[in-house]
N, C-alpha and C positions, 0 to 999 in steps of 0.2 A: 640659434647656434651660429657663431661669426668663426667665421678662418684666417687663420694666423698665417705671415708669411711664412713661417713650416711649412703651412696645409698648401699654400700655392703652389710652393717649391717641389712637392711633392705631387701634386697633381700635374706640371710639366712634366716635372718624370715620368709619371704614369700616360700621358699624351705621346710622348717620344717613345714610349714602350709598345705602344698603339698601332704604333705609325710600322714599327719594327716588323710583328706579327702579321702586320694587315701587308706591310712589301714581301712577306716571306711567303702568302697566301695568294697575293698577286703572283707573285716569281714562279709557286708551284702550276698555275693555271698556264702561264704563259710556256713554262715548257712541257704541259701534257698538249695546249694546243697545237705546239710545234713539232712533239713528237708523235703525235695524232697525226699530224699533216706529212710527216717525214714516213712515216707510218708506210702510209696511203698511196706515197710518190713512189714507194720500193724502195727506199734506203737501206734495210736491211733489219733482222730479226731482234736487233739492237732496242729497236725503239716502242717496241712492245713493254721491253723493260723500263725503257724511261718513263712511259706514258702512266707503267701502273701505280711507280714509285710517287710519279708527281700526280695521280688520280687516288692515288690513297693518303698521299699527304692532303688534300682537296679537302678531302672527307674527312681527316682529321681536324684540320682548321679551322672548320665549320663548325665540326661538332665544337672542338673547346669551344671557340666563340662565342654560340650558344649558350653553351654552359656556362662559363664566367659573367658574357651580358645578363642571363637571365637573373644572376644574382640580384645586380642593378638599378635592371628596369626592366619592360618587356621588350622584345627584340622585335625590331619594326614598328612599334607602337601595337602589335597583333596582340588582344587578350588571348595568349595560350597560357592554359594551366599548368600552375606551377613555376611562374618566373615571377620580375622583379619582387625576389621571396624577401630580401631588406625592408625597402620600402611597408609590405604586406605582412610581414612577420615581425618590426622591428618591436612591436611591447612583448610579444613572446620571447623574443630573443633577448629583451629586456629580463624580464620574470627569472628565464632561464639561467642569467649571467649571475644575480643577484640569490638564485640558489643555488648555484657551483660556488662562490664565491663563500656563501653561508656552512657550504657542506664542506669545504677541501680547506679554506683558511681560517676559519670563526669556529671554529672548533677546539675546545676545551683542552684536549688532546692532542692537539697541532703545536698549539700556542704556547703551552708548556714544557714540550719537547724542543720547540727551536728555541726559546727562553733558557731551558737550560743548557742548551748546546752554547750556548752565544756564551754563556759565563758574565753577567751582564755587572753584577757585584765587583767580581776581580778588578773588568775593565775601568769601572769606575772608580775605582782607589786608586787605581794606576794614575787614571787621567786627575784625581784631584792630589794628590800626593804630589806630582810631577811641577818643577818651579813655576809659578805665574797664574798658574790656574784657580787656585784657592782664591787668588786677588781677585781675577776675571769673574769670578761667579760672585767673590764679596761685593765687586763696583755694581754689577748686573742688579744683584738683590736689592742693594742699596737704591739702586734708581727704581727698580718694581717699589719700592715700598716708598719712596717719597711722590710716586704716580699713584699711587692707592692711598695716602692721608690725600695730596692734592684732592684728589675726586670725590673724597667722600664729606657729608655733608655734616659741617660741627652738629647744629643742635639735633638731626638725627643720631648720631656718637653719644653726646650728651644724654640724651634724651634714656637711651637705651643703655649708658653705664649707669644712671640713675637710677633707671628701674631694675637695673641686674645689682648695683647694690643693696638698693633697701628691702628689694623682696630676700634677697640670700640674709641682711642684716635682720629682715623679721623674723626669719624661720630657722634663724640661731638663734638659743637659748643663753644670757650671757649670764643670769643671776649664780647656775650652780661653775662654772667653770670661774669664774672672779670669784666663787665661794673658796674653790678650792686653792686658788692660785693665792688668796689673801692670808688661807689658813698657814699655808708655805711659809707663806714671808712673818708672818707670827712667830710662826715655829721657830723660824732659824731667827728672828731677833731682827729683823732685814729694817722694821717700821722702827728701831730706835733711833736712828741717823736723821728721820724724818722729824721724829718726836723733839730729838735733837736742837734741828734746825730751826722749828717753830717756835722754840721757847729761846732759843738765841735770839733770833726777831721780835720775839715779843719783849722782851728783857729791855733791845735796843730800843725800839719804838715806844714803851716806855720812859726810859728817858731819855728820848727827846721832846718827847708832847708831853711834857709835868703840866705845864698851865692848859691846855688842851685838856685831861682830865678831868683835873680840879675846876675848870670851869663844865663840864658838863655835868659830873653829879652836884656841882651845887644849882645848875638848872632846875634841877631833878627833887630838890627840897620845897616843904610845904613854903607858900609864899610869906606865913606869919611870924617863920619864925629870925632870929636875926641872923645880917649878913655876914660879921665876924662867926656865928657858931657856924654857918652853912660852908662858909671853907673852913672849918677847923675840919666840920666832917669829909668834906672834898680832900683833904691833905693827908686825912686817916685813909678814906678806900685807899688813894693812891699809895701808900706805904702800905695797906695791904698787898695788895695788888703785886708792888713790886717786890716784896718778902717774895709771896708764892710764886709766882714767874722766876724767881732766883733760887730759890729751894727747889722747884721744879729743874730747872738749867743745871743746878751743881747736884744735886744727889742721883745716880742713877736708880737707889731705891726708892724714891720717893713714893709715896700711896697713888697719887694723880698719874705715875708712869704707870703703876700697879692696875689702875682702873682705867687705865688706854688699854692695856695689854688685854684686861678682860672683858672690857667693849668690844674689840676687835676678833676676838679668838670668837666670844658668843656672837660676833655679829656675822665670821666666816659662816658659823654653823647654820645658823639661821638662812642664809643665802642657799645652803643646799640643802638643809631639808624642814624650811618652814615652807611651805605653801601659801601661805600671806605674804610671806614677804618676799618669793619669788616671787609670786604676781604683781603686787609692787612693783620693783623692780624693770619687769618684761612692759610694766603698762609705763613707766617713765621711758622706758627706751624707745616705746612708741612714740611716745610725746615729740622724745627727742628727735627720733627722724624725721616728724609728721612737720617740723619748724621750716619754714622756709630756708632760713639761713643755713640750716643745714643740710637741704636738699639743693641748694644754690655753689655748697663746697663739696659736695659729691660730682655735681652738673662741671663745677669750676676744675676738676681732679684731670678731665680728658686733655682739655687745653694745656697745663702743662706736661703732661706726657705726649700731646703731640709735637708739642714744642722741641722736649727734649729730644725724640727720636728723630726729629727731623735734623735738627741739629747734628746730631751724631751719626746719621745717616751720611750727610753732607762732607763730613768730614773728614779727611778719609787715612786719620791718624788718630783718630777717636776711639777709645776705649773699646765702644759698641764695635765697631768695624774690627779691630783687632781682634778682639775675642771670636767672631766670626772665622776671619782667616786663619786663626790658629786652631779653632776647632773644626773648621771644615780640612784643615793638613792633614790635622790626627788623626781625623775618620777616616780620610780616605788610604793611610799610612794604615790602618789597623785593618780595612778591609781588601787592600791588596793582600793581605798576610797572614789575615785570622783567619783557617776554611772553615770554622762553626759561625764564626759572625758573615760570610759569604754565601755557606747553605742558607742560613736564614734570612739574608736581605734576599736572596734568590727566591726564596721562596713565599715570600711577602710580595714580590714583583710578579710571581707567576699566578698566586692568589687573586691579585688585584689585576690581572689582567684577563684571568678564566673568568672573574667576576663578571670587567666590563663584556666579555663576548658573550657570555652566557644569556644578562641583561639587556643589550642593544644588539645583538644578533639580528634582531627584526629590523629594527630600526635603520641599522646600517644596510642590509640588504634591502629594504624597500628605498632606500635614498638611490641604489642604484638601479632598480626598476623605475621609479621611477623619475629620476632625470632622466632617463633613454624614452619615457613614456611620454615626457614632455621636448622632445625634439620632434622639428618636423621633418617627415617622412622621409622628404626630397634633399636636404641637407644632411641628415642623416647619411644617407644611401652615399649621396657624393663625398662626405668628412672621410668613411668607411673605404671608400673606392681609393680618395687621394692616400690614404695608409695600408692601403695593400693588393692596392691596384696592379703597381706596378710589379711585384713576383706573379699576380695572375697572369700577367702577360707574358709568362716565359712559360704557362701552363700551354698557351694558343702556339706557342712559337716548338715545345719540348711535342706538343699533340700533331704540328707540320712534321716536324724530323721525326718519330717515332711512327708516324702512319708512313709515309712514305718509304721508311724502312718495311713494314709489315705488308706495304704492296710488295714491295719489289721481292719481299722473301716466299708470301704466297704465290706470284707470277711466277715466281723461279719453281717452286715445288709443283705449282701445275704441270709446266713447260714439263717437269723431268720426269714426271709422270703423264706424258701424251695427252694432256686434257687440253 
């Protein structure tokens, strides 16, 4: 246990206070010896009275002295029982602090009643409503939270949005909801724009690769037969081809939009209630997360969101921050104001605080038994003395004037009753 210039400061105090009682205990002795002696020479009936005033302050002196030292240490170094009771008592006085403490403050019913005396909701709308504050606590947050990515370790982050992905992606089922969200877009006609767009593209990419066709299916003919027929037939698919891609493009009844349409409608169906081809399905989506590449752009997902936050953390005209400041006003504009949103943040704050007392009761009273348990005895006793030494010492000083007054008023009640 070390002491603080406080504790010195205070313990001259307490020496000067020492010094006070112990000259008022001198002062008493010096004038019963004198009126002892004045007594004794005849001076006169006077000094009976002083003798007993300053022979009963004596015996007060004493006694407090006693009392207070014995606190401390033993008086004299004499083992008499029942003194230096600090030192000898201090883990019980330990035990004892840390069950008043547990019984009068940590009490469910304490905690709740000054909680809601205090108004703790109001106050707090008040204080974040009021100009600058909202900022203060936005800059505050913003620097806790760019000290918490700083600290924390990428590929642990990584590691663990990974694995909180793909387990939450395996144990979602995606065949029957894509069943149902395709049959949607069926419904309402949504895949023609699509159907659309593929056959404009194919239409165009047609012709531009004319000889790019007509050279691939005449790859694609027997080798004996001749080279003039094998692009006549290479020049036929192609004007196939490009017919249907074109009849396809311009008629929106076409039969090939006709059998999209009911490709698509039987293939929603089948997604939610084939059993094969859910399975399917759920076993390809494994597949797919099981890819590295894919688990490399889930792993890769944290970094730029740390990136961003940190960003917008930093900035302090950024979006992120803004939207903070203005929804921490609101709040606190609506909880100065609202008394149903005040009872209730009061008593989410009263809840979570009978909680913690309820829960750590023990634990916080034993912290104070035992730190007192683990102080040594002698530092103890004197840290104790230097804080509250010095009103003991107006006990030795209050026990000189208050004896010396009860002699002098017992000598007076003798005297007048002849004793």
């Amino acid at each position: 246990m070390s002491f603080t210039a406080a504790d010195e400061e205070k313990r001259r105090g307490v020496r000067r206070m020492k010094r006070i009682a112990t000259g008022l205990l001198a002062f008493a002795t010096v004038v019963y010896a004198l009126a002892t002696w004045a007594g004794a020479a005849g001076a006169g009936s006077w000094t009976g009275y002083v003798a007993a005033a300053a022979e009963a302050g004596m015996v007060g002196a004493l006694a407090d002295w006693f009392a207070v030292t014995a606190l401390f240490r033993r008086p004299f170094g004499l083992p008499i029982p029942h003194t230096a009771i600090i030192p000898t008592k201090k883990d019980a006085f330990g035990k004892s602090l840390g069950d008043f403490v547990g019984d009068n403050f940590l009490s469910a019913s304490v905690v709740r009643g000054r909680l809601a005396r205090i108004g703790i909701a109001r106050r707090l709308g008040e204080w974040l409503a009021a100009p600058g504050n909202a900022d203060r606590v936005t800059t505050e947050a913003a620097a806790a939270l760019r000290g918490v990515l700083a600290v924390l370790r990428d590929d642990d982050i990584q590691a663990v949005v990974s694995e909180a992905v793909t387990r939450r992606a395996a144990a979602t089922s995606v065949a029957e909801p894509a069943g149902r969200l395709l049959g949607k877009v069926v419904a309402d006609g949504g895949h023609h724009g699509v159907v659309d767009l593929i056959a404009v593209r194919a239409h165009d990419w047609l012709t531009v690769n004319h000889e790019e066709v007509v050279q691939r299916v005449t790859e694609k003919t027997p080798g004996w037969t001749p080279r003039f027929l094998d692009h006549q037939v290479g020049e036929r698919v192609y004007k196939e081809l490009m017919r249907f891609v074109t009849d396809i493009r311009d008629d929106p009844g076409h039969a090939a939009r006709g059998a999209i349409d009911k490709f698509l409608a039987d293939f929603a169906t089948e997604l939610q209630q084939d059993p094969e081809t859910i399975a399917r399905v759920e076993r390809a989506k494994a597949e797919l997360l099981a890819r590295t590449e894919v688990q490399d752009l889930i792993a890769s997902s944290w970094a730029a969101v740390r990136s961003l936050v940190v960003t917008a953390a930093e900035d302090e005209q950024s979006e992120l921050r803004r939207r903070i400041r203005d929804g921490l006003r609101s709040f606190g504009q609506r909880l100065a104001t609202d008394a149903k949103l005040q009872a209730k943040t009061d008593g989410w704050l009263q809840d979570a605080a009978q909680y913690v007392v309820e829960t750590y009761r023990e634990e916080i009273t034993a912290l104070i038994s035992e730190t007192v348990a683990g102080w040594d005895a002698d530092d103890a006793s004197r840290k104790i003395e230097a804080n509250v030494g010095r009103d003991l010492q107006f006990i030795r000083i209050n026990g000189t004037v208050v004896g010396a007054l009860a002699g002098l008023l017992i000598h007076t009640v003798a005297v007048a009753f002849g004793a």
